[in-house]
MARSEGU-994040 format. One record per residue: x, y, z of N, C-alpha, C, O in turn; residue in three letters. Coordinates in steps of 0.001 Angstrom, whole numbers, plus 500000, padded with zeros to 6 digits. Example, Ala and Ser with C-alpha at 12.3 -4.5 7.8 and 13.67 -1.06 7.14 Angstrom:
BEGIN
513190494310507800512300495500507800513200496700507800514236496681508465ala/512850497750507080513670498940507140512900500030507870513409501138508039ser/
This chain:
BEGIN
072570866502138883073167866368137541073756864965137402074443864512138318unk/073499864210136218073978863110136371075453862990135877076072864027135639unk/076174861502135675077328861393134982077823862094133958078802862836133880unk/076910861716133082076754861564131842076682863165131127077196863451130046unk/076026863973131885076010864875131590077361865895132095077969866741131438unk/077539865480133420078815866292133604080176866019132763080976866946132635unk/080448864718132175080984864257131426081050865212129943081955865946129549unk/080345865038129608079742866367128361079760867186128496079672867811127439unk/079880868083129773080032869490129960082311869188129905083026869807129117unk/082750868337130751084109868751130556084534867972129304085745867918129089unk/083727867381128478084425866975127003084240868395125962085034868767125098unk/082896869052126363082999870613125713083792871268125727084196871910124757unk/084482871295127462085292872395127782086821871643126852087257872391125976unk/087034871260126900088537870224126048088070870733124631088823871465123988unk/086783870342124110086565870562122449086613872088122728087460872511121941unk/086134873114123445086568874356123105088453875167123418088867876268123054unk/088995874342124005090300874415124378090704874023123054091497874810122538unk/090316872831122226091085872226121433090880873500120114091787873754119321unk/089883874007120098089054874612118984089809875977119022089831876767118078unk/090360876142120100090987877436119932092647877576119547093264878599119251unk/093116876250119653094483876051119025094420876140117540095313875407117115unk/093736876734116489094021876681115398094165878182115177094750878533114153unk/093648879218116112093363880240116177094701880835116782095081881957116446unk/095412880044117695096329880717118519097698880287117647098723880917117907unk/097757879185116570098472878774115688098698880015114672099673880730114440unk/097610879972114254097824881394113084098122882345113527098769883104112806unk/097803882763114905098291884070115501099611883760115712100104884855115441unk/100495883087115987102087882737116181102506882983114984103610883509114839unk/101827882701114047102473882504112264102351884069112016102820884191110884unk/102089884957112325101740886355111653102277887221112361102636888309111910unk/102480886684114196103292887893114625104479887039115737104470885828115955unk/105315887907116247105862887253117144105158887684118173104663886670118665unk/104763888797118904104396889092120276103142890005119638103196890759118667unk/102024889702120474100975890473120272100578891785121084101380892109121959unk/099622892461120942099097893748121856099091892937123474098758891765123647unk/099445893683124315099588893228125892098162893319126057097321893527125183unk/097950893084127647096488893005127908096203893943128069095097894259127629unk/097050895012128826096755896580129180096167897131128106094949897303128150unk/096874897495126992096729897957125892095396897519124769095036898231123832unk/094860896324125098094246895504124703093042896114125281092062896192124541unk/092934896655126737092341896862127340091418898541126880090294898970126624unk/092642898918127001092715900221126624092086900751125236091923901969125169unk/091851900258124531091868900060123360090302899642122670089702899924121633unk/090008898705124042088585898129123805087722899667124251086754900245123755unk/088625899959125436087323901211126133087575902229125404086730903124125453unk/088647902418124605088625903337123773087283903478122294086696904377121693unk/087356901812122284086317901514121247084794901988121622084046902565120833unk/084480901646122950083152901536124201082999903089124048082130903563123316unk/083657903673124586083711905290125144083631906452124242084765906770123883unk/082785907145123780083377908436122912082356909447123283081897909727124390unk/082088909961122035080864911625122055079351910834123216078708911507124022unk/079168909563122992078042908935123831078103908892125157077156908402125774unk/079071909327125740079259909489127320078632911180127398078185911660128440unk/078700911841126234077728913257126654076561913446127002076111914502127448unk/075693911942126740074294912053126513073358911313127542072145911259127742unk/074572910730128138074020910128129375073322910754130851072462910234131562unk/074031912049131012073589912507131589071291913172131748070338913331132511unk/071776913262130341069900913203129401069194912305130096068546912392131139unk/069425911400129335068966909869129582068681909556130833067550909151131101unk/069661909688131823069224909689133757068281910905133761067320910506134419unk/068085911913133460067120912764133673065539912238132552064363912576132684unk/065924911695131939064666911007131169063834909645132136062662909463132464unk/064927908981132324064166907659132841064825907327134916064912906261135524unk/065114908644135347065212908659136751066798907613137280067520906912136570unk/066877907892138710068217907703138663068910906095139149070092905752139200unk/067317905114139549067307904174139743067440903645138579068378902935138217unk/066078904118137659065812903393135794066716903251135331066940902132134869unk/068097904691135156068772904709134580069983903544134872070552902852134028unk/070202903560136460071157902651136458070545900932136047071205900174135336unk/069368900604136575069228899253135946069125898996134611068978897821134274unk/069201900387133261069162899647132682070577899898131955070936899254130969unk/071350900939132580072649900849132232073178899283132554073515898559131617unk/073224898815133944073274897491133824073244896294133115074201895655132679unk/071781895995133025071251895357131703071826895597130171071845894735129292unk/072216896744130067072718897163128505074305895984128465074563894939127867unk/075175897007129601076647896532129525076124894926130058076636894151129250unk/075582894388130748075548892686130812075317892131129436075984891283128843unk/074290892745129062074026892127127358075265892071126877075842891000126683unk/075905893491126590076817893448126135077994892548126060078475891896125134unk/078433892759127759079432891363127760079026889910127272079725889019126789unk/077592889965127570077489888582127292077193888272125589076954887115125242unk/077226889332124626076733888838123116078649889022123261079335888267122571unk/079165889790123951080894888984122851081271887937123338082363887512122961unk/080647887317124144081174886496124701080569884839124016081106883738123893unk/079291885353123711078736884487122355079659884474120857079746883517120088unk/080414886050120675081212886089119388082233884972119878082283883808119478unk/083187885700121011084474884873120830084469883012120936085274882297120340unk/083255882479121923083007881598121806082851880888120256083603879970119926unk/081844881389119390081759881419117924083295881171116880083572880281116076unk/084099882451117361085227882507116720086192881110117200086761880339116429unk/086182881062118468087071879406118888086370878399118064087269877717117570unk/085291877981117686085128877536117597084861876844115680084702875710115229unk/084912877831115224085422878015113733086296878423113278086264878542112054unk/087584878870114048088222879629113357088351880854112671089318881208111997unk/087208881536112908086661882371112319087053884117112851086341884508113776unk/087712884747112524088087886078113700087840887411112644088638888312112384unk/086721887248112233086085888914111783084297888436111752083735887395111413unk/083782889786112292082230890102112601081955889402110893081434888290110812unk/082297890056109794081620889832108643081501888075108093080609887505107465unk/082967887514108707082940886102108161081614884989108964080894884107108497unk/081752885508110192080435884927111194079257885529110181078842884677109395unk/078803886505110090077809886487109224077790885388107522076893884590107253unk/078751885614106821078419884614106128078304883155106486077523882386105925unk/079134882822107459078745881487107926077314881183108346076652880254107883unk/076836882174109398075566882285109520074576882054108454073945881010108293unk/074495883159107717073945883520106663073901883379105051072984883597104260unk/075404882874104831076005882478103623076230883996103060076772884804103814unk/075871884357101891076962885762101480075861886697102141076180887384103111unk/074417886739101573073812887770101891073818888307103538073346889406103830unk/074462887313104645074573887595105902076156888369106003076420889118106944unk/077033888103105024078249888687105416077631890601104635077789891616105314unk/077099890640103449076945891503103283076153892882104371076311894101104445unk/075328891929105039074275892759105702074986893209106948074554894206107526unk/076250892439107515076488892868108828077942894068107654078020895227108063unk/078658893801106707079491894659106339078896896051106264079612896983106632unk/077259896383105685076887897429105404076475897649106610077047898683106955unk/075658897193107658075908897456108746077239898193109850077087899288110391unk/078273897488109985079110897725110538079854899527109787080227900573110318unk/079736898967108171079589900522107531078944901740108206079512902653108804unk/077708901566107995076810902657108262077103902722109804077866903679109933unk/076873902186110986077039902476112323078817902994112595079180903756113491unk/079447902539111871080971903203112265081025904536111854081332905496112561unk/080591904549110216080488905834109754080128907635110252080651908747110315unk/078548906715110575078389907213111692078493908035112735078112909184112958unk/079383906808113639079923907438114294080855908288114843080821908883115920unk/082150908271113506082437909433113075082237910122112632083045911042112506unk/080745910155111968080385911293111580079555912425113222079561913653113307unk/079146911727113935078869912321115014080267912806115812080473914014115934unk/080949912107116199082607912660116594082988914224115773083315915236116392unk/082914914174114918084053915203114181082704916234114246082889917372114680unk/081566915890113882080744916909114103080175917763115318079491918787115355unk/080803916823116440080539917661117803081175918547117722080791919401118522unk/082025918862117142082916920124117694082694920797116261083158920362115207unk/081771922121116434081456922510114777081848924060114817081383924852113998unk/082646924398115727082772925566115893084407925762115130085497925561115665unk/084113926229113687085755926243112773085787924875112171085992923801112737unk/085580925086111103085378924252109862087568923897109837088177922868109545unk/087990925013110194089380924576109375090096924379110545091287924229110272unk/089824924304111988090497923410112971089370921772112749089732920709113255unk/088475921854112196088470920833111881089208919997111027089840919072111538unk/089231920150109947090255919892108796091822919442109558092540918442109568unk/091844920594110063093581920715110448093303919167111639093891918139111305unk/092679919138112564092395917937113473092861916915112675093904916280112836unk/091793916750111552091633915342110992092872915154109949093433914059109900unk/093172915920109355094537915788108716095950915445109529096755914680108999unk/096188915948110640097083916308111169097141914940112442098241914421112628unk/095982914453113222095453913386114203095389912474113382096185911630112972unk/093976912822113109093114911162112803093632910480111664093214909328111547unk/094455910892110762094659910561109147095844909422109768095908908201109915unk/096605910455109996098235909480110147097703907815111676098079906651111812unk/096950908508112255096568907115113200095673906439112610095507905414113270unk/094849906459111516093793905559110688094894904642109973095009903442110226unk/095655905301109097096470904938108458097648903353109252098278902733108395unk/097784902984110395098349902364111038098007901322110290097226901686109411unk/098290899969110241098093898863109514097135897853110472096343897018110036unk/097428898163111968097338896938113111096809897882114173097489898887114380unk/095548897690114972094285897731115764095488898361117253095491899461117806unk/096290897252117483097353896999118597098336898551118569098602899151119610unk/098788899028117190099788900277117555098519901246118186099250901878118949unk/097493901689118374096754902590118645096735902399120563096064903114121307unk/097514901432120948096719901314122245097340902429123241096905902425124393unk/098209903273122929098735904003123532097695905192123586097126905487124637unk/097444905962122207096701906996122005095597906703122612095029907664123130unk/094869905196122770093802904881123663093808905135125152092910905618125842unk/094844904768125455095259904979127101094748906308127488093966906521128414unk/095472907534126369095062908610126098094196909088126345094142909933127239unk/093156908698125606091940908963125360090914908449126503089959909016127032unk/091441907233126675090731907028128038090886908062129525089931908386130231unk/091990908363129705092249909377130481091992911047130862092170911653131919unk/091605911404129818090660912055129455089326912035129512088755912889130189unk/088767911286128976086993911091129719087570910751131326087107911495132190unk/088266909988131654088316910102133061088448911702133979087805912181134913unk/089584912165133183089468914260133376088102914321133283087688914768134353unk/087013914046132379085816914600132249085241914237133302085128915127134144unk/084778913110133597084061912536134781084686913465136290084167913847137338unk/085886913528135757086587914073137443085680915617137522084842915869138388unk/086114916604136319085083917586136214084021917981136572083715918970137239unk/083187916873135936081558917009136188081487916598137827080443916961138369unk/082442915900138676081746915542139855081951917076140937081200917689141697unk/083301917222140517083617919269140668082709919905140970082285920342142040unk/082259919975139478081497921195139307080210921333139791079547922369139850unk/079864920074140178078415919936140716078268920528142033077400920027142748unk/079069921671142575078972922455143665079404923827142900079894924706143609unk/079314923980142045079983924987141502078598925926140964078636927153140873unk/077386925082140632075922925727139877075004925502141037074846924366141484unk/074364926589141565073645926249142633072224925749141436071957925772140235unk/071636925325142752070210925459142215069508925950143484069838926070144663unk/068285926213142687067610926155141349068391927496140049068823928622140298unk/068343927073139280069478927812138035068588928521137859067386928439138111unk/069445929539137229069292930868136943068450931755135483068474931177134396unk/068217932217135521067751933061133928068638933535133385069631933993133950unk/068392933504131890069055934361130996070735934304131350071293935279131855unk/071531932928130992072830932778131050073420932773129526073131931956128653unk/074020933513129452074982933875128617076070932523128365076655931943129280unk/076165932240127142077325931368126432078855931711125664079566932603126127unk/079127931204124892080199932154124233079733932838123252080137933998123164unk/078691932303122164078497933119121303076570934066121605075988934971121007unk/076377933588122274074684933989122554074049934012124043074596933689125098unk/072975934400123864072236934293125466071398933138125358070670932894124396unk/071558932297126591070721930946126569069424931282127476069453931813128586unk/068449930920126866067150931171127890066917929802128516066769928668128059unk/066941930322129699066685929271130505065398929634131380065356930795131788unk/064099928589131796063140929447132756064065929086134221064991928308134451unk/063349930008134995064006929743136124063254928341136811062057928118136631unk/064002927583137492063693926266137940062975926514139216063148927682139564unk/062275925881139992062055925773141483062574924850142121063195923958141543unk/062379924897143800063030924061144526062617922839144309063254921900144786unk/061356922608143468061031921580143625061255920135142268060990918933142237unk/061836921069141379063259920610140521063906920261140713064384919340140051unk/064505920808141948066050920541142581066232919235143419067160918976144185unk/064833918246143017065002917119143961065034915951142738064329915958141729unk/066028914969143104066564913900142068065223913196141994064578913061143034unk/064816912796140988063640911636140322064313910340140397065534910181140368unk/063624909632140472064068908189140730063662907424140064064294906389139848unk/062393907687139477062050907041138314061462907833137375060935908905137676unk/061502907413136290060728908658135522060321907423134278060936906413133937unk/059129907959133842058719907240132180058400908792131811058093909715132565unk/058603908768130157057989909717128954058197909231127979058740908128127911unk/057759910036126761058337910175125740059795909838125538060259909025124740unk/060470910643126445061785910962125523062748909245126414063793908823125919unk/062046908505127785062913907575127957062902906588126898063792905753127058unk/062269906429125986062260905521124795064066905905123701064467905329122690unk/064477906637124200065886906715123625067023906747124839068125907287124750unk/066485906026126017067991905767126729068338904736126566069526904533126819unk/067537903627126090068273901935125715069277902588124429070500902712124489unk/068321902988123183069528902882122475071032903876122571072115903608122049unk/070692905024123374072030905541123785072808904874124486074006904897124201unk/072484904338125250072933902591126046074008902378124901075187902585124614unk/072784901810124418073405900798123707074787901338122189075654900667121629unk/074363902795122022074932902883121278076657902840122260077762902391121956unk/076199903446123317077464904047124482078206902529124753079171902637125510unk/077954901197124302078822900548124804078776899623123808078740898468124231unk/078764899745122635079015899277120997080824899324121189081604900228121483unk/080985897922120871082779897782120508082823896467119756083847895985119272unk/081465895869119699081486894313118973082521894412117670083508893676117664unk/082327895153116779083169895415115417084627895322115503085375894902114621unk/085064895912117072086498895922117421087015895232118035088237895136118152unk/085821894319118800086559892988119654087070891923119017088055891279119378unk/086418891738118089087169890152117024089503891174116505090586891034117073unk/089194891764115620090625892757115310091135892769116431092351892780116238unk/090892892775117689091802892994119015091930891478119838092836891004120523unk/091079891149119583091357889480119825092650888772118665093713888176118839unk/092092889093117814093508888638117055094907888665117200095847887893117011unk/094670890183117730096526890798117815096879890738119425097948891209119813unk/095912890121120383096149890078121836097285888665121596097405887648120913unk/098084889570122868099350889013123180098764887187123582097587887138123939unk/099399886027123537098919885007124112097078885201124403096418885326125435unk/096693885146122847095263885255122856094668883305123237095078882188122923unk/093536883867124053092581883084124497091228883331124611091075884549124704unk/090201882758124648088955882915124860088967883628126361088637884783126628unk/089394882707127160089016883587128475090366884366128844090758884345130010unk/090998884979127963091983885991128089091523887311127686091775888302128371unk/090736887376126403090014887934126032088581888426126448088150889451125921unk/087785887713127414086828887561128058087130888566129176086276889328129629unk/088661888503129672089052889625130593089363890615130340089583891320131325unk/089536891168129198089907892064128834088502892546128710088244893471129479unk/087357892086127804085984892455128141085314892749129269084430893605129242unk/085580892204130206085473892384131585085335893426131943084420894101132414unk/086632893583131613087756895226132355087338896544131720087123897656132203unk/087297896094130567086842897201129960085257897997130031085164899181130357unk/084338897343129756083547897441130012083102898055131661082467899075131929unk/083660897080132549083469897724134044084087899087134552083706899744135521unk/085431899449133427085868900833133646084448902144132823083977903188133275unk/084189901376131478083454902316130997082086902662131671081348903630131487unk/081961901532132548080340901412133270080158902364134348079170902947134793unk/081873902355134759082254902722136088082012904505135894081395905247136658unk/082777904892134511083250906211134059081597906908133846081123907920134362unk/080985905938132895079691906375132302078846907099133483078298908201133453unk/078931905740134974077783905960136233077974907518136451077146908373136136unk/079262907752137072079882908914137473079090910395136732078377911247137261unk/079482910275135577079615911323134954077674911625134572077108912715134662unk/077080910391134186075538910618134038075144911602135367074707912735135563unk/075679910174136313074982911097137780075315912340138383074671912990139207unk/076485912593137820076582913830138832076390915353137854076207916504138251unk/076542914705136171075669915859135506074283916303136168073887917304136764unk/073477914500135592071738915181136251071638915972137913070767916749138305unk/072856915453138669072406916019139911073013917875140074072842918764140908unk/073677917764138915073971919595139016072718920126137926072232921223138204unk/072297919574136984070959920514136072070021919878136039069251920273135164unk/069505918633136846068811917592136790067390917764135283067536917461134099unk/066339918253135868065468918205134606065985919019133485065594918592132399unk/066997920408133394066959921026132673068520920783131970069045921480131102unk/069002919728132549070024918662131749070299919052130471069201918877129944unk/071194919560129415070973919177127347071004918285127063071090917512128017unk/070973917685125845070977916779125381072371915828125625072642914651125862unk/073165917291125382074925917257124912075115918072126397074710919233126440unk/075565917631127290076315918279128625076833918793128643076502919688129420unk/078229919044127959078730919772127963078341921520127468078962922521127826unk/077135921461126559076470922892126430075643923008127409074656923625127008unk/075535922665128710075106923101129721076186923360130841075831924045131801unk/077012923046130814077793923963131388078560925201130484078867926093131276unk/078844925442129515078669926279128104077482927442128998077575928659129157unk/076884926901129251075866928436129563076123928589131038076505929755131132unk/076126928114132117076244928555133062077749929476133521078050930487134155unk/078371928444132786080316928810133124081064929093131700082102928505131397unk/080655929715131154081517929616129816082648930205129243083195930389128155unk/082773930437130532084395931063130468085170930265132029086124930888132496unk/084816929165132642085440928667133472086213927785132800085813927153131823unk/088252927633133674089187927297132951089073925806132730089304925366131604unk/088589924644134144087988923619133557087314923054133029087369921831132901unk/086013924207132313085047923884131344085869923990130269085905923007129529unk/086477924845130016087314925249128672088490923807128483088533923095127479unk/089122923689129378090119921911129228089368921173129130089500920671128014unk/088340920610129801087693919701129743087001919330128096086849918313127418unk/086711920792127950086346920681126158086772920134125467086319919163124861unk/088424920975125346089330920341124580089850918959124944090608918305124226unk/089339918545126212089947916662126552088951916102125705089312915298124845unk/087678916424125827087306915331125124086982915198123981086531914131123565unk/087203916654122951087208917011121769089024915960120975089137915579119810unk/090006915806122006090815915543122080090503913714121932090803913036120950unk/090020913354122847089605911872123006088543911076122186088464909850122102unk/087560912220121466087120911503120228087324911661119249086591911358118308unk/088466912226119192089376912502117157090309911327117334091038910761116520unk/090070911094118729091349909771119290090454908367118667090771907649117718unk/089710908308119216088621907355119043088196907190117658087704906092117398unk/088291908183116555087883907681114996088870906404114230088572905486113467unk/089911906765114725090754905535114005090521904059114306090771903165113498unk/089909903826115810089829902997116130087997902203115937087418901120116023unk/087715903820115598086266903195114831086483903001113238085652902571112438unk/087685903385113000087030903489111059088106902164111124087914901441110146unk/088881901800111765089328900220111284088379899314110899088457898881109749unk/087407898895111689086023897682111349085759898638110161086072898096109101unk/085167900186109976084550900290108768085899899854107344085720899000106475unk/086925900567107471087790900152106047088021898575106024088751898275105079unk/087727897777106575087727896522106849086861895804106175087238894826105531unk/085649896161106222084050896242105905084015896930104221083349896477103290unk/084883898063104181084307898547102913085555897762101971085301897635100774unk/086529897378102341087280896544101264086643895314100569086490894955099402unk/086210894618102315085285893295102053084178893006100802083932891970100185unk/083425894843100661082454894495099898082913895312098640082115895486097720unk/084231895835098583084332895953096923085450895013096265085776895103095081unk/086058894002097276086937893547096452087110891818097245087819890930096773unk/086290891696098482086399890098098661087329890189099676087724891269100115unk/087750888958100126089324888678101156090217888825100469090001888000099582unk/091579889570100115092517889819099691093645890112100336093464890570101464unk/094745889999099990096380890075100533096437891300101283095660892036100675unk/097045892127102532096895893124102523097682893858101779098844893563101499unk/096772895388101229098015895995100106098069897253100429096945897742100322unk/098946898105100818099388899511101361098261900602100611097649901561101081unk/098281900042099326097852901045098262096173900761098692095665901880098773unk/095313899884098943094014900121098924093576900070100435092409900131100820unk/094681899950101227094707900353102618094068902014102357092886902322102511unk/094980902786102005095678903892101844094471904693101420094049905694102000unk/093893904050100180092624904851099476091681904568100334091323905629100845unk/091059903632100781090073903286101583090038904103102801089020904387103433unk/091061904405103034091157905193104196090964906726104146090609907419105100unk/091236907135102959091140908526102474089824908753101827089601909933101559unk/088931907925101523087625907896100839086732908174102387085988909089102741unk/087137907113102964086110907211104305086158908197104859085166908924104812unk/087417908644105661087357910252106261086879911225105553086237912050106202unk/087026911498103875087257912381103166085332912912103058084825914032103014unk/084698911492103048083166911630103047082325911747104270081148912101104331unk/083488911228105672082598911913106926083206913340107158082740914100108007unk/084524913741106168084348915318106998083773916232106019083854917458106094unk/083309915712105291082554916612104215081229916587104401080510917564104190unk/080815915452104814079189915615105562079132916537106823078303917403107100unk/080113916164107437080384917096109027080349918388108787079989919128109703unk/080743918986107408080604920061107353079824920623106622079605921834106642unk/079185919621105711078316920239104536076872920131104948076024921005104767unk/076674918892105557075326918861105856074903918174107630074999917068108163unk/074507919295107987075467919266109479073543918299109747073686917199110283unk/072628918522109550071473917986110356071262915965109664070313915201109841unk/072479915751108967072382914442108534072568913355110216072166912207110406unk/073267914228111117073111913596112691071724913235112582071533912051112858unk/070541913983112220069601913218112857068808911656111867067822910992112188unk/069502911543110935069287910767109906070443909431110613070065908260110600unk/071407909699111015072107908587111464072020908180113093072279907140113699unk/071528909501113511070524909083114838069688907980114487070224907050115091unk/069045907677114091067978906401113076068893905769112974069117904961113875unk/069761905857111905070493904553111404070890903811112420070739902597112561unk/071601904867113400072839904465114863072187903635115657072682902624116155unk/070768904120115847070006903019117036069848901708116538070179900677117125unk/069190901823115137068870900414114585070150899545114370070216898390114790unk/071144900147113707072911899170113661072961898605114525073160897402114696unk/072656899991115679073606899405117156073116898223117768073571897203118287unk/071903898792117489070816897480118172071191895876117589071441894891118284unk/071148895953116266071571894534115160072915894439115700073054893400116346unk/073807895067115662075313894352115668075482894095117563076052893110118031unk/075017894916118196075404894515120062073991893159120476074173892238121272unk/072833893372119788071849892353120409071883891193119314072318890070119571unk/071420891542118165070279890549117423071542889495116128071426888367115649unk/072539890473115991073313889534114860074476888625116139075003887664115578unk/074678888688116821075013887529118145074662886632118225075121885554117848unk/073222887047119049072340885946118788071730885000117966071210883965118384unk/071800885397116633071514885095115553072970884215115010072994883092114508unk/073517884644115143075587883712114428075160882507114942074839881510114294unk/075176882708116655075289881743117424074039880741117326074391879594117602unk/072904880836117063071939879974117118072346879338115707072024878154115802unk/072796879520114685072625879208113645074519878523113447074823877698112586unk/075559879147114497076550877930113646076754876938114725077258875827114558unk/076175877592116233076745876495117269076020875218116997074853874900116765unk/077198874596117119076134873187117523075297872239118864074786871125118979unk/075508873329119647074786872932120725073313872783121026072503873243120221unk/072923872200122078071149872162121840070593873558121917071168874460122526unk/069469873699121286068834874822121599068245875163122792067637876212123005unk/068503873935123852067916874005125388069220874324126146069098874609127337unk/070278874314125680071535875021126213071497876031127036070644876840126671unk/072208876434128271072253877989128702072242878973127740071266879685127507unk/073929879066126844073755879976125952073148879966124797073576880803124002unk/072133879176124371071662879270123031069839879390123418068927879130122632unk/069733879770124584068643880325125479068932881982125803068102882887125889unk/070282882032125938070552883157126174070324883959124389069848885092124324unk/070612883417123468071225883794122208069667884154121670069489885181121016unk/068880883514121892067469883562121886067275884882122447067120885885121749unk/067282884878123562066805886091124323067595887845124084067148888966124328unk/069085887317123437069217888891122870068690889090121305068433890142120718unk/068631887960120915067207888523119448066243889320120063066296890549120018unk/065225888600120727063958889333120966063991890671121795063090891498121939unk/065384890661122346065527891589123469065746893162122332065294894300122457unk/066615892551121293066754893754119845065909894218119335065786895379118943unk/064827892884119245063916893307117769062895894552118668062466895665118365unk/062778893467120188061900894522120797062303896227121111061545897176120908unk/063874896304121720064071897657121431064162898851120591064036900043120869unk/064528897962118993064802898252118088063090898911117466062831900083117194unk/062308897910117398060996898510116757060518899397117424060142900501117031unk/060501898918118604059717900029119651060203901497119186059631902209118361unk/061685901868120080062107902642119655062279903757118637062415904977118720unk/062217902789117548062317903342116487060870903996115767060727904842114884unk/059918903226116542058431903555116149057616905090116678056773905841116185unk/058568905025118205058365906392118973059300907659118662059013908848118799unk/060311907175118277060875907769117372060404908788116720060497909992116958unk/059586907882115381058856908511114315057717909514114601057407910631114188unk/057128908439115673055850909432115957056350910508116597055936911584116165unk/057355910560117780057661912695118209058244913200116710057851914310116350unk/058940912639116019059163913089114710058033914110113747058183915280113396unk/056791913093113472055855913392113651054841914681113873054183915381113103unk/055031914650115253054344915612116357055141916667116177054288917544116317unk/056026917180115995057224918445115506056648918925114097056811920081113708unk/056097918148113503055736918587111931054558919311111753054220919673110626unk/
């Protein structure tokens, strides 16, 4: 490496030090002390973690137990590395919301596309949350009135980090569970197991079921990237939590990404693997209704329910912040904050995911579609895309090689996916 060039690498590092004092200026002007790192922390995996840690267990039984972990890998590396393209982005403009990077990018029609975006995938995903648990329409209600309303309602990303801690602790109960119980179901499983409300047919398995796959291709592994990917979606919530972090920095923040992520990677491994290794091929979709039939009256299947029925009513507030954020943006512009359209915005959004949750319960598989394609645009392809288009660095750069490579890495999961998708869609008809 010559002079000249190393020279330019530490005049960058100074222009991005310098680039982030305008950012850490305004954050002094708005608060005195920000969210700690813990909490910060907490907060992110709260964002990472919800109903998508059920489905993982699937997914390792779809694409085997090696597949699954490399590409769990690959997912959360992407991951860290497209926020790490945002916050870089944000030092460097000033810039600290997903939607304003899109118009910069894009000019308005780019702020619009990631707002309706960030819409539809948050939405979403409370609409999948509140709908997992469909058993009593009016402990639903009572949940969301009584939980999720008064914690949506908070003004600031930062008061939630407690209920996150929460919530994180809980999927950790879950993971502890599933590694339990995996001596608890012999195999090869049984016929005709009974649930709470019905008899589940199950065929009986052989011994030769009962041996872990290591790799697997089908049909159905064409949906473990985007469960991936949906399972470690927090881009929408990292810019709002960067803001309110205590003595915020690029690489303060970078650790907190870190952390978070490596707990959820950590929580996710656990709990995939030691589901598939107690029902391996005959796995559900949703795990937890597989132990529902074997044990459905065991006392830690029954807590465990309620933990994590508990931990994703926890988790909506901290998803519908980016959406009421998003839906103000596109009916009324940047504006002062005001209690009163806080207030409505907030009561419009819940009011229309618990009325879908209950009215039209198979719209899951309509935002199944939506969820992969969002997830895919906002964690791979709109990153890559900000960054090629506001950095000013060469396009022969590390990261603007890298920024390159989570476009194509999207478009390719995204079409594919979505194409095989259609066709078992299809084949059902």
């Amino acid at each position: 490496m010559s002079v000249n060039s190393v020279q330019h690498e530490r005049t960058a590092d100074n222009t991005e030090d310098n680039e982030t004092a305008p950012l850490l200026a305004r954050a002094a002007e708005t608060r005195t002390k920000g969210a700690s790192f813990i909490s910060s922390v907490f907060n992110l995996m709260n964002a990472i973690m919800g109903s998508g840690i059920l489905g993982l267990a699937y997914a390792m039984s779809s694409t085997g137990i090696i597949g699954f972990c490399i590409l769990l890998v690959i997912v959360s590396s992407l991951a860290a590395y497209s926020i790490h393209l945002l916050l870089k982005l944000c030092n460097q403009t000033d810039i600290n919301s997903y939607e304003d990077l899109g118009s910069r990018a894009l000019q308005k029609p780019g702020k619009v596309l990631v707002a309706l975006a960030i819409l539809i995938q948050n939405m979403g995903g409370c609409l999948e949350t509140v709908a997992w648990y469909e058993d009593g329409r009016l402990l639903l209600i009572l949940a969301t009135v009584c939980i999720v309303l008064p914690l949506s309602l908070l003004p600031k990303i930062g008061f939630l980090g407690y209920t996150s801690s929460l919530a994180f602790f809980f999927m950790l109960y879950f993971a502890i569970v599933v590694v339990i119980k995996k001596w608890s179901i012999p195999c090869p499983l049984q016929h005709n197991v009974t649930t709470f409300s019905s008899t589940y047919q199950i065929s009986n398995s052989s011994d030769s079921e009962c041996t872990p796959k290591l790799f697997v291709i089908s049909s159905k592994s064409v949906y473990a990237i985007p469960t991936m990917a949906f399972s470690f979606l927090c881009h929408t919530a990292v810019l709002p939590i960067y803001c309110e972090l205590d003595r915020p920095s690029k690489t303060r923040m970078q650790n907190v990404t870190n952390v978070s992520i490596s707990l959820s990677f950590l929580v996710y491994l656990i709990s995939a693997l030691f589901g598939y290794l107690t029902f391996y091929a005959n796995v559900d979709s949703e795990l937890l209704l597989s132990y529902d039939a074997y044990l459905p009256w065991d006392v830690m299947v029954i807590t465990v329910r309620l933990a994590i029925l508990l931990s994703v009513l926890l988790t909506v507030p901290l998803i519908l912040f980016p959406s009421r954020k998003a839906m103000i943006l596109l009916l009324q512009g940047v504006q002062p904050f005001s209690w009163t359209i806080h207030t409505i915005v907030t009561l419009i959004i819940l009011s229309v995911v618990l009325l879908m949750a209950i009215f039209v319960p198979d719209i899951k598989n309509v935002f199944g579609v939506v969820g992969s394609t969002t997830s895919t645009c906002l964690l791979f392809i709109f990153p890559g895309v900000f960054y090629l288009k506001i950095s000013s660095q060469s396009f022969r750069s590390r990261d603007s090689i890298g920024a390159g490579f989570l476009v194509v890495f999207g478009l390719i999961v995204g079409v594919f996916s979505l194409t095989v998708i259609f066709i078992t869609w299809g084949q059902r008809v």
